[in-house]
Phi, psi and omega in degrees: 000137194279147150286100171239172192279192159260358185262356190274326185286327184321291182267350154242040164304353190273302176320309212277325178297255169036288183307287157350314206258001175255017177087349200281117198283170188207114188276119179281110198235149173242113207028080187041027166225146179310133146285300210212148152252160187226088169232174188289123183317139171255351189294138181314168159266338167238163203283177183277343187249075293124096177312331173310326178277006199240342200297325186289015163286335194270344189289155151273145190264334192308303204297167172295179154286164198220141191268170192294310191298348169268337178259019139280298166328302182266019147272289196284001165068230187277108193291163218249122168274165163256105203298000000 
């Protein structure tokens, strides 16, 4: 497990998330001694019983597939001009 500082997550936190979200753990330490570990959420984004993980239960399978601009259309209806 890698060590970094607190002035190191200071100024390269955007890298240590990065990392973070590619699984990599981080022992965090403050004036040389451990503080902290820094590890990867393991929890899902959505919880498991979440209707959102079941909607390809809903699809019809017969119809074709549909490109993103008809199924904007057909949420969002006729786009609008705007001046």
């Amino acid at each position: 497990m890698k060590s970094i500082t607190m002035l190191e997550l200071r100024t390269r936190s955007r890298e240590v998330v990065q990392r973070l979200q590619r699984g990599e753990p981080f022992r965090l330490t403050y004036r040389r001694r451990p503080l902290a570990t820094l590890v990867p959420a393991t929890e899902p984004a959505c919880a498991a019983d979440d209707p959102i993980r079941r909607l390809h239960e809903l699809a019809d399978t017969t119809l074709p597939p549909m490109t993103n601009e008809e199924i904007d259309q057909l949420l969002y209806g006729e786009p609008k001009n705007l001046p």
